[in-house]
C-alpha positions as CSV (number, residue, x, y, z in Angstrom):
1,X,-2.9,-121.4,157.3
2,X,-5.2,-119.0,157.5
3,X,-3.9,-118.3,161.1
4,X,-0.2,-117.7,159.7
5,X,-2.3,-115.0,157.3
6,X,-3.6,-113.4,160.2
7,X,-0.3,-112.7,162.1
8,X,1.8,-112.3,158.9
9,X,-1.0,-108.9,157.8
10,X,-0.6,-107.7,162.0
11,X,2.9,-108.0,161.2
12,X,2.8,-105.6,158.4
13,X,0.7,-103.3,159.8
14,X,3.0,-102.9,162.9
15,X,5.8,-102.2,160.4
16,X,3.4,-100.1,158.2
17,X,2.5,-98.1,161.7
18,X,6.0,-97.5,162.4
19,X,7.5,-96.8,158.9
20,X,4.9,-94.1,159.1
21,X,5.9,-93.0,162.2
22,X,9.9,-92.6,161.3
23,X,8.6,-90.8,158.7
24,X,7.3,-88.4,160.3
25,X,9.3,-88.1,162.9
26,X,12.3,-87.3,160.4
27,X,9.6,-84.7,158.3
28,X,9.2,-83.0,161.6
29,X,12.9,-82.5,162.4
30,X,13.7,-81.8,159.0
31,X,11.1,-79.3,159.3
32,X,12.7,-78.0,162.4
33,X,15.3,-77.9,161.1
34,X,14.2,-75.5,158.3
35,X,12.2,-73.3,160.4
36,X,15.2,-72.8,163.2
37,X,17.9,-71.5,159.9
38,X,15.2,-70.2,158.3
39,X,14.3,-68.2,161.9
40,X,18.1,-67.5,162.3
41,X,18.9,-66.5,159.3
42,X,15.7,-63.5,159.7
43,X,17.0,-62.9,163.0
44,X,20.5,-62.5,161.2
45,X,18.9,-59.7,158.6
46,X,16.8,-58.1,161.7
47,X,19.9,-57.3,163.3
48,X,21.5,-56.1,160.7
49,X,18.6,-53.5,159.8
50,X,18.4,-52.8,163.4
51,X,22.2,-52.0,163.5
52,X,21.6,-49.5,160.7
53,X,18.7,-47.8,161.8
54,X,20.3,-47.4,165.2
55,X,23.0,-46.0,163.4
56,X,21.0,-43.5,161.8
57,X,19.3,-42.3,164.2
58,X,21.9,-42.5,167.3
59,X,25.3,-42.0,166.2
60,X,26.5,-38.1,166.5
61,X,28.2,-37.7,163.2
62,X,29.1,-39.4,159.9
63,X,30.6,-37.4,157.3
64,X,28.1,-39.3,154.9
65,X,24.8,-41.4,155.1
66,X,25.6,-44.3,153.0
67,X,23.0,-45.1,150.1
68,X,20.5,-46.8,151.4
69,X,21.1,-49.7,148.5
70,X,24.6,-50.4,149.9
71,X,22.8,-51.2,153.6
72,X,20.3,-53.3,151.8
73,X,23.5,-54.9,149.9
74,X,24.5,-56.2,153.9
75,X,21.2,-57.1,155.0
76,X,21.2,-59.4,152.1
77,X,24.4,-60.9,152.7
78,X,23.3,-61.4,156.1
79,X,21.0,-63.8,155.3
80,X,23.8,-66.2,154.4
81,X,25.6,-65.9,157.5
82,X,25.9,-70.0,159.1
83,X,26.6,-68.6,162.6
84,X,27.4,-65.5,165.2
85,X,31.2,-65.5,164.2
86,X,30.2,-64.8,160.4
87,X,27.3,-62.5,161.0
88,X,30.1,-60.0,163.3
89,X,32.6,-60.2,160.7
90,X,30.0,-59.3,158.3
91,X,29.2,-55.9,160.6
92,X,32.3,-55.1,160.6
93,X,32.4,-54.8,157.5
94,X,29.2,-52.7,156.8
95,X,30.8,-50.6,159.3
96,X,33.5,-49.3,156.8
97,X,30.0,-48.0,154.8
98,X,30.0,-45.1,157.8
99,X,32.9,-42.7,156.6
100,X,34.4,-40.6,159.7
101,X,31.9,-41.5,162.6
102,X,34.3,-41.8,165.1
103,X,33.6,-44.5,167.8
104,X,31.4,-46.2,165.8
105,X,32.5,-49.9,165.9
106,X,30.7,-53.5,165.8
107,X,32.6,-54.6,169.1
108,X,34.8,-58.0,168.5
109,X,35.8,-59.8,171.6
110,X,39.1,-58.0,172.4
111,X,37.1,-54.6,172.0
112,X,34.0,-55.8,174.2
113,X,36.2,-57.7,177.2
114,X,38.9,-54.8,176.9
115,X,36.3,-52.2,177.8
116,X,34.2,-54.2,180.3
117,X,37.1,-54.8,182.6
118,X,38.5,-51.6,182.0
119,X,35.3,-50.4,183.6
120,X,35.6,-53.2,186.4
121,X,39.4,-51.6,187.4
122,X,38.1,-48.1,187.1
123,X,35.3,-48.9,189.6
124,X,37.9,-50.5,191.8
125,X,39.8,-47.4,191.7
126,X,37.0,-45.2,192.5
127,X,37.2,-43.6,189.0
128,X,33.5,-44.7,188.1
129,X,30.7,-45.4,189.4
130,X,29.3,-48.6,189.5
131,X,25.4,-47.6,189.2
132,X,26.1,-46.1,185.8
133,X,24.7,-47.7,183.4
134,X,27.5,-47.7,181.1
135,X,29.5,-50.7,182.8
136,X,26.3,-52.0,183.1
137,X,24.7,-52.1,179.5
138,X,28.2,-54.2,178.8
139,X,27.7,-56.9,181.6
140,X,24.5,-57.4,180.8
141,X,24.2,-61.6,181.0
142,X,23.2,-62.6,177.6
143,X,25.7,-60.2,176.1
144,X,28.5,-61.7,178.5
145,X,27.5,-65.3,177.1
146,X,27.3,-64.7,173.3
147,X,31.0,-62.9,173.5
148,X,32.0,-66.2,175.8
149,X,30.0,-67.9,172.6
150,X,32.4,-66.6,170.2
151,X,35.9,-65.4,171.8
152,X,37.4,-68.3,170.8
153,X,36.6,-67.8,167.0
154,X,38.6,-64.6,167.5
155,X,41.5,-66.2,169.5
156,X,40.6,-64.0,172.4
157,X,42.0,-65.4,175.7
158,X,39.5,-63.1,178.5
159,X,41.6,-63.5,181.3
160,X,44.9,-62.2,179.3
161,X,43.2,-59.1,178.7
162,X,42.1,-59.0,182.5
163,X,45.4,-59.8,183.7
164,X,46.8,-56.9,181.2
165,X,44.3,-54.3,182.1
166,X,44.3,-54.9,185.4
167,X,48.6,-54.6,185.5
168,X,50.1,-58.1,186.0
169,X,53.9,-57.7,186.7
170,X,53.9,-60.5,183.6
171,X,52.6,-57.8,181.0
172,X,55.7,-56.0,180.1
173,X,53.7,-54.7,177.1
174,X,52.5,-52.1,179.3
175,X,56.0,-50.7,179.8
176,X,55.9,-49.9,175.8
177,X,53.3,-47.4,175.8
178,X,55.9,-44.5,176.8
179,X,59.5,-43.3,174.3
180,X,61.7,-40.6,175.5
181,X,63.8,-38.6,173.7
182,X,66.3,-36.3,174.9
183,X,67.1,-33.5,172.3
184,X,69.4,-30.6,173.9
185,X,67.0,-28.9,176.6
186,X,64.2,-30.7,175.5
187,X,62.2,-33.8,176.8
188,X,60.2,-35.6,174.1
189,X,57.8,-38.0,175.9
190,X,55.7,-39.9,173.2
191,X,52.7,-41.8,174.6
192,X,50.8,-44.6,171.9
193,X,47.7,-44.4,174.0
194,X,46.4,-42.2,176.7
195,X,44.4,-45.7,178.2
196,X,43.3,-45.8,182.0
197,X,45.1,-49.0,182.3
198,X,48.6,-47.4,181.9
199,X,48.2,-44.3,184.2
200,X,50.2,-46.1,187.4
201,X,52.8,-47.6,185.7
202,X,53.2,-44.3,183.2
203,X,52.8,-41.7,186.1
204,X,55.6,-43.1,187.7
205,X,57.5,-43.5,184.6
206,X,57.3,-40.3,183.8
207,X,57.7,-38.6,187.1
208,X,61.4,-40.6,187.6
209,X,62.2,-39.3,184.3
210,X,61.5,-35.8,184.6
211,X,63.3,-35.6,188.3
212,X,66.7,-36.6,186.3
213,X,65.5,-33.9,183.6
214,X,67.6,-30.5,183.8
215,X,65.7,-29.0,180.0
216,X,63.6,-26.5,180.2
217,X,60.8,-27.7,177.0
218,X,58.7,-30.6,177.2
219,X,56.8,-31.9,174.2
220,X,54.1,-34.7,174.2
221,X,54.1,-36.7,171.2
222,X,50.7,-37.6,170.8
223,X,50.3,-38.6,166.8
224,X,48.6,-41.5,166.2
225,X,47.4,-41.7,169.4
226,X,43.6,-43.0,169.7
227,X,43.0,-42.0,172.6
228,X,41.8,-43.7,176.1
229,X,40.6,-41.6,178.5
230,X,40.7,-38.1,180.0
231,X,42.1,-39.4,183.4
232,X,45.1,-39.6,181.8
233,X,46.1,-36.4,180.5
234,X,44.0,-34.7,183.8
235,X,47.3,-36.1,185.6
236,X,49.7,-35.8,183.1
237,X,48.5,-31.8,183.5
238,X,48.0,-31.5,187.6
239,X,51.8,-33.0,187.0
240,X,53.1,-30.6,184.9
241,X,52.0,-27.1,185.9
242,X,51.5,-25.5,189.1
243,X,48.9,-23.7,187.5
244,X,44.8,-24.6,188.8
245,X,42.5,-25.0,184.8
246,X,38.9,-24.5,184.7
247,X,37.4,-25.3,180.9
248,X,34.4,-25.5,179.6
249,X,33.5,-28.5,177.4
250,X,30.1,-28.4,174.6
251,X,29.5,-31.5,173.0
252,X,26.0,-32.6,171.0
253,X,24.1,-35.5,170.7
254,X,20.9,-36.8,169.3
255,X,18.5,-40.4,169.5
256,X,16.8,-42.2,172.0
257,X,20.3,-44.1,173.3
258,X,21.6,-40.6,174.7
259,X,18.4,-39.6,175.9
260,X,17.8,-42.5,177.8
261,X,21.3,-42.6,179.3
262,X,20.9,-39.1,181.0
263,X,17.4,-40.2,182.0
264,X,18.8,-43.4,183.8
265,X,22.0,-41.5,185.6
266,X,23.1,-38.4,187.4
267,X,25.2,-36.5,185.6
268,X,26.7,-32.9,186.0
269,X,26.1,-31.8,182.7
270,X,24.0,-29.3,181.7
271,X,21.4,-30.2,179.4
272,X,19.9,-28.2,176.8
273,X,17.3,-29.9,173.8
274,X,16.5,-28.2,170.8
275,X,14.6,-30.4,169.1
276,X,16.5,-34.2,168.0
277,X,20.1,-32.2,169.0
278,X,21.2,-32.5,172.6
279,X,23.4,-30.5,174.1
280,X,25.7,-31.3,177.0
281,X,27.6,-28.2,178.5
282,X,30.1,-28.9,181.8
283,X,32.8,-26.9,183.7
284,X,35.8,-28.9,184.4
285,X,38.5,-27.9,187.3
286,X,41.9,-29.5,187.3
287,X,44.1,-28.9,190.8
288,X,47.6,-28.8,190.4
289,X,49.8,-31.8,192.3
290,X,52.1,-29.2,192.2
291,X,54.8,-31.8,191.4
292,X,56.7,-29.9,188.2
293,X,56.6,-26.5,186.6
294,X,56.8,-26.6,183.1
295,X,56.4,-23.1,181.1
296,X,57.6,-24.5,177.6
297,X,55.1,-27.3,177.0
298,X,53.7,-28.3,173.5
299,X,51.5,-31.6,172.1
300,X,52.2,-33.0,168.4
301,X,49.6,-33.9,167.1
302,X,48.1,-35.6,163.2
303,X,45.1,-36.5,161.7
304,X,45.0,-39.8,163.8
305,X,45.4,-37.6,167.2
306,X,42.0,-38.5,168.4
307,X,39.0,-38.8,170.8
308,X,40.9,-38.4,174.4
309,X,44.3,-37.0,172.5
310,X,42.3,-34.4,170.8
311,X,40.1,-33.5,174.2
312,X,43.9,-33.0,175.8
313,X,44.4,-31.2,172.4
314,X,41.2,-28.6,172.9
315,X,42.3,-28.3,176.6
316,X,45.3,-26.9,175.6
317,X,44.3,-24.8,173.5
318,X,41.3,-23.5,175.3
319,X,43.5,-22.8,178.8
320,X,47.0,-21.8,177.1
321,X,48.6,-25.3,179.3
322,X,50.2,-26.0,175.9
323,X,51.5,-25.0,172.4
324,X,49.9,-27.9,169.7
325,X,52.1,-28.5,166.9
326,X,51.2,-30.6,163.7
327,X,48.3,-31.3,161.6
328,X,45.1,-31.2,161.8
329,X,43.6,-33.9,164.4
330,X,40.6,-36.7,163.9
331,X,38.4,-35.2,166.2
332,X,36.0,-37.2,168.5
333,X,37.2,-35.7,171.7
334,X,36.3,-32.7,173.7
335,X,35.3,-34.1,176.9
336,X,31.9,-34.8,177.5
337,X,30.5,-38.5,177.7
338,X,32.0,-42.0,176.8
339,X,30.8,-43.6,173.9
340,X,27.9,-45.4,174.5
341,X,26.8,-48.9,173.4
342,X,23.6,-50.6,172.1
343,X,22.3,-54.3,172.1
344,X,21.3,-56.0,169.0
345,X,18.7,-57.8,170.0
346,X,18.8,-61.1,168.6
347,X,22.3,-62.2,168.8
348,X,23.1,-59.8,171.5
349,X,26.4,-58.5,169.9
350,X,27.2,-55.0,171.2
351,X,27.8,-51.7,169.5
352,X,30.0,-48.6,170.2
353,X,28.0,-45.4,169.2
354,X,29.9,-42.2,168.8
355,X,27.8,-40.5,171.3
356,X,28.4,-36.8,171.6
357,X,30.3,-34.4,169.0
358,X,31.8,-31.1,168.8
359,X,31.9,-28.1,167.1
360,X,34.2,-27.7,165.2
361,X,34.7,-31.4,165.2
362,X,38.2,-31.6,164.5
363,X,41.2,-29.1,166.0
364,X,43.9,-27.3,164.2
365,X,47.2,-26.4,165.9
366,X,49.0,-23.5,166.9
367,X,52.2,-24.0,164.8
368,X,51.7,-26.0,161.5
369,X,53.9,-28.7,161.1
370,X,54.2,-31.5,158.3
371,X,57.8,-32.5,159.7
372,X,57.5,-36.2,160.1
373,X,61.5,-36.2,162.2
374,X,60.9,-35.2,165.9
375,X,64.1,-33.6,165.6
376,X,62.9,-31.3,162.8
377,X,59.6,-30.3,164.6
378,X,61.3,-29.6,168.2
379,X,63.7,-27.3,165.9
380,X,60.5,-25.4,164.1
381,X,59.7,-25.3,168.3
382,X,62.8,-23.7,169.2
383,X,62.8,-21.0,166.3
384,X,59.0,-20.2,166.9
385,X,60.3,-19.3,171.0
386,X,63.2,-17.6,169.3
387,X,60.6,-15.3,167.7
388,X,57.8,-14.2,169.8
């Protein structure tokens, strides 16, 4: 009996022994578990105050510094985000806080594959160089695996966007990017985006077109184009004119992200500091192809005529190439340097900075025009010709 005592108390203090263990064991991951969301939800807020100081003190221009109670607003709300997905949509979002900051985005997955394998093609091409620490700031690893994380949140198929960039006979999208319009003796060529990715196909587009082409007046219809990159309209001009341009671009700067980029690669710019501004001063020359001759050559242009649409804007202003007719652009161009990016350092989401500025920011045309009918602007064209 008292042996059946003996083994029955052993018996209970095994079970004892192990119901305390289980406990514990479920405490501890429970308290894991705590500690990791607690953890990611700070690491959520840091990089959201991180995003915003870097904004601060990086980005070239904003019309207005929000309130510093509507950034804490976001870095509040932060704190509720369950995962990566939530926390980006959340930036974009404070983003809208930074009114008229031109590049300035939170980059989604489109955005961030879009621009790292338009880099890859224009390496391939020999347009950039692959030491420059632009393409390579974007294909860092851990910023390759948290968009590879999160593209499919977004419905962002990669390799559709490589395939597309790169000029797949299958992506007859690209052959949208260019409308003509004959009207009388003048060619209207509208273009939706002046992106690297569409130079072939749109050189050759263009060239066919103008060899059938017995007018005397182009016009480039560039309203509410965005932009891409100068490469674009450098050949749409060496096209166009047997004329040789030289131009002078000035754009300005400021924070440690610029400074660091011109420290980390040659450039050709001349470089002038005056305190936190940065100037950045460069002669350009364009060569002729000597392909067309075009004297009677104008650019519409609107208030959503922007960063590479309004440096082909200033260009023609600055050399005489063209006449601009419109509105008043959005500004953001003038030559000078692509946008650069920055890291957030905990979820490793990437950020376009507006990186350089101009002054004046925006351009105005030659001939103000609110006509919204190409027909009616290339007849306020024809009567300006008719009067000089």
């Amino acid at each position: 009996m008292h042996m059946r005592a003996r083994e029955l108390m052993a018996i209970m203090r095994k079970f004892y022994v192990i119901s305390i263990s289980v406990i514990c064991f479920i405490g501890i991951l429970i308290g894991g578990y705590i500690v990791f969301e607690h953890r990611q939800v700070n690491q959520y807020a840091e990089d959201m105050q991180y995003y915003f100081d870097m904004v601060l003190d990086n980005n070239a221009y904003m019309s207005k510094i929000p309130a510093e109670s509507s950034m804490n607003i976001y870095v509040d709300k932060s704190k509720e985000c369950k995962n990566d997905t939530e926390f980006l949509n959340l930036l974009i979002e404070a983003n809208k806080l930074f009114k008229d900051a031109g590049h300035l985005q939170p980059l989604t997955p489109e955005a961030y594959y879009s621009r790292l394998y338009t880099y890859e093609m224009a390496i391939e091409e020999g347009y950039f160089d692959k030491d420059d620490t632009l393409y390579a700031n974007l294909n860092q690893e851990d910023i390759l695996e948290e968009y590879d994380s999160i593209s499919s949140d977004f419905e962002c198929d990669k390799e559709s966007i490589k395939s597309y960039i790169n000029q797949d006979s299958e992506y007859e999208l690209l052959k949208d990017n260019l409308t003509f319009m004959d009207i009388g003796d003048t060619l209207v060529i509208r273009i939706k985006s002046l992106g690297l990715e569409y130079c072939k196909l749109d050189f050759k587009t263009i060239q066919k077109k103008l060899e059938g082409f017995e007018g005397n007046r182009i016009v480039f219809d560039l309203r509410d184009n965005y932009g891409g990159s100068d490469l674009y309209w450098y050949g749409l001009t060496a096209m166009t004119s047997f004329d040789d341009y030289k131009f002078k671009i000035e754009t300005y700067g400021r924070g440690k992200v610029l400074k660091e980029y011109l420290k980390e690669n040659d450039t050709d710019f001349k470089i002038q500091i005056k305190g936190d501004e940065i100037c950045l001063s460069e002669e350009i020359k364009l060569q002729s192809d000597h392909v067309f001759d075009y004297d009677n050559i104008y650019i519409v242009s609107n208030e959503n005529t922007g960063s590479s649409s309004d440096s082909f804007v200033k260009f023609a202003k600055q050399t005489g190439y063209a006449t601009v007719v419109g509105t008043e652009t959005s500004g953001s161009g003038g030559g000078g340097l692509t946008p650069l990016t920055f890291e957030l350092p905990n979820t490793h989401l990437a950020i376009l900075l507006e990186s350089t500025t101009t002054k004046p920011r925006k351009t105005d045309p030659d001939i103000a025009s609110n006509y919204m009918e190409i027909e009616r602007i290339v007849d306020q064209i024809i009567e300006y010709e008719n009067t000089k």
